[in-house]
C-alpha positions as CSV (number, residue, x, y, z in Angstrom):
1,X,-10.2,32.9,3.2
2,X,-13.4,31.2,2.9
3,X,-14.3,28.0,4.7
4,X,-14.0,24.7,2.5
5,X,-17.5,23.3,4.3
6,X,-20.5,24.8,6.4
7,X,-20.5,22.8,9.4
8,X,-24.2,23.7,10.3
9,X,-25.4,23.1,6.8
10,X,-26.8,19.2,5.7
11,X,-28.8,16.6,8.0
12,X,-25.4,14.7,8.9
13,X,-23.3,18.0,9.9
14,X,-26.4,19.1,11.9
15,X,-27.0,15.5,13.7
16,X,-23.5,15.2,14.6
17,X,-22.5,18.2,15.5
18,X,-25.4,18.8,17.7
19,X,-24.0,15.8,20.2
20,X,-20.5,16.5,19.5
21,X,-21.1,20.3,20.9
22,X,-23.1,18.9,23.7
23,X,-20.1,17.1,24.8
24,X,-18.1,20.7,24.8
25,X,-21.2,21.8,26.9
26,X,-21.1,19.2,29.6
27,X,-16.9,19.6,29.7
28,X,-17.4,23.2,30.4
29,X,-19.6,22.0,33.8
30,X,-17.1,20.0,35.0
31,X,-15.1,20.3,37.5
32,X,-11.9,21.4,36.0
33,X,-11.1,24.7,36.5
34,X,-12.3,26.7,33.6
35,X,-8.8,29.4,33.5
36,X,-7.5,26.0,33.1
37,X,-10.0,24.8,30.4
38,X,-9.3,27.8,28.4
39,X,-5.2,27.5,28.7
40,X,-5.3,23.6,27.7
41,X,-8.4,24.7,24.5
42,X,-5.5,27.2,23.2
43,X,-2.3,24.9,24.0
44,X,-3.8,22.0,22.1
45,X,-5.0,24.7,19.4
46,X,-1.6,26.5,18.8
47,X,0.0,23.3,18.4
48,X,-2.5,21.4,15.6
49,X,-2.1,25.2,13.9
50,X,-6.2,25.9,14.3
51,X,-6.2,29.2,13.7
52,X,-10.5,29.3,14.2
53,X,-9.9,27.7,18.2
54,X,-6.9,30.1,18.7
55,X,-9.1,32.7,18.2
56,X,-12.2,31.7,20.3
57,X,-10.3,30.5,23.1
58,X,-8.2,33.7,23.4
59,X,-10.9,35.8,23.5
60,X,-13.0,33.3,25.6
61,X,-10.0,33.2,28.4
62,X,-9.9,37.2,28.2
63,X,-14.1,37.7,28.3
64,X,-13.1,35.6,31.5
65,X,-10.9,37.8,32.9
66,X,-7.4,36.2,31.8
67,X,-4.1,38.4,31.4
68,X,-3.1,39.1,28.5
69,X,0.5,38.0,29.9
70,X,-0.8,34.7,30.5
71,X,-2.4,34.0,27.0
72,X,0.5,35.3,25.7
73,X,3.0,33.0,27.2
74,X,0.8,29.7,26.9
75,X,3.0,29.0,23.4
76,X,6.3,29.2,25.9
77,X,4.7,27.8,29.3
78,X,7.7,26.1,30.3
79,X,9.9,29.2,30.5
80,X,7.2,31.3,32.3
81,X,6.3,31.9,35.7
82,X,2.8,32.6,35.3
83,X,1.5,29.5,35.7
84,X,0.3,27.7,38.6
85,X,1.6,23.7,39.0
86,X,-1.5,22.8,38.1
87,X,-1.9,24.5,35.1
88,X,2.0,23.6,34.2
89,X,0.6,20.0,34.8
90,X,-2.2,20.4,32.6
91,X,-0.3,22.0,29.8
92,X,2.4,19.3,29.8
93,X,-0.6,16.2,29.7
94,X,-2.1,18.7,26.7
95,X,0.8,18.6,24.8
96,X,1.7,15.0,25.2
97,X,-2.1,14.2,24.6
98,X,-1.4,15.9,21.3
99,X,1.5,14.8,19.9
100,X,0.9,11.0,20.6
101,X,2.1,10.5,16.6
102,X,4.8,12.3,17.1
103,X,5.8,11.3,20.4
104,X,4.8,7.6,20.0
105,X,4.5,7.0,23.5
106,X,0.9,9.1,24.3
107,X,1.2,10.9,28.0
108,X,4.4,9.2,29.9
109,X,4.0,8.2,33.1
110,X,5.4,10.9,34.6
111,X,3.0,13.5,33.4
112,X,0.4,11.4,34.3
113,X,1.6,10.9,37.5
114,X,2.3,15.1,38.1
115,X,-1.1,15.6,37.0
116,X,-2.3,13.7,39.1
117,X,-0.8,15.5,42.0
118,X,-2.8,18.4,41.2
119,X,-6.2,17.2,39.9
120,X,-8.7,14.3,41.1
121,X,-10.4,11.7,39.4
122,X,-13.0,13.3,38.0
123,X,-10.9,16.5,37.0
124,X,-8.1,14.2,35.1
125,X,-11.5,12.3,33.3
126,X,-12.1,15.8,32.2
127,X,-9.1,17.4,31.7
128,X,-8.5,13.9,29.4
129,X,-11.5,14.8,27.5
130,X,-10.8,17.9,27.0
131,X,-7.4,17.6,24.8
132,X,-9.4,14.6,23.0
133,X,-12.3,17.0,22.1
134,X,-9.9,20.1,21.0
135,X,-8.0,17.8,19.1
136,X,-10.9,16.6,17.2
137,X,-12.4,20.3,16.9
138,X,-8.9,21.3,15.4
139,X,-9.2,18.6,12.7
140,X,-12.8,19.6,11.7
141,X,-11.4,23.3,11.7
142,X,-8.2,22.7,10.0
143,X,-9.3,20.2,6.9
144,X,-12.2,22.3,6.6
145,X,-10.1,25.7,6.2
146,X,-11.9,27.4,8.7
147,X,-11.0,31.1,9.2
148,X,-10.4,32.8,12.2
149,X,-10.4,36.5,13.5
150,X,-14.1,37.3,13.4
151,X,-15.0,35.4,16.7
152,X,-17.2,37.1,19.2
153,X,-17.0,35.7,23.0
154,X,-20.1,33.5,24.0
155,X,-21.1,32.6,20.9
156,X,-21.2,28.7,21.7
157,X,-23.0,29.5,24.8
């Protein structure tokens, strides 16, 4: 399959994405843990069906030293008992984050308030952030067709 658009190519693809991926940059300095980063990238991924951030952040989160138990069992994270209560907290804001059309609700309070159990201000900014940027990446990726399976880790770095 061959991607619909270059996103490098053009003036307005260039501008844009320059500050867009600068944004990525300065989430990947911040204080959320970045196992955590990585688990939340692929959550919000698998579910908006982006095949290109599936495959980065899998291979990103193993480069880092994840298990491959763990990614595997990110798609079922409820049912596993690999994950810490943070993460679990994380993963539940990520996927409420992401289906806010299909919800119609956005993040109850109840995640909100188990995340914040586990995370501070400045993590939860972040960690908010985050499933906003991935979900915006996935679009890009998705209406743009963009294929996945080539992905080397540290390519964006």
């Amino acid at each position: 399959m061959d991607a619909r658009l270059n996103h490098s190519a053009g003036p307005t693809a260039g501008k844009a994405l320059k500050h867009f991926m600068s944004a990525g940059k300065a989430l990947k300095d911040s204080p959320l843990p970045a196992a955590t980063q990585e688990l939340v990238a692929l959550r919000v991924s698998q579910i908006n069906g982006c095949a290109a951030c599936v495959d980065m952040h899998t291979k990103e989160a193993a480069a880092a030293g994840e298990t491959p138990v763990r990614l595997n069992l990110v798609a079922a994270w409820r049912e596993a008992t690999v994950f810490t209560g943070a993460e679990r907290a994380a993963l539940e804001l990520a996927e409420e984050g992401t289906r806010v059309a299909d919800a119609g609700r956005g993040v109850s309070d109840a995640v909100w308030t188990y995340a914040a159990e586990h995370y501070d201000g400045e993590q939860l900014t972040a960690l908010v952030i985050l499933v906003s940027f991935m979900n915006a990446v996935n679009r890009l990726n998705v209406i743009a067709r963009q294929p996945a399976g080539d992905y080397e880790p540290g390519r964006f770095h």
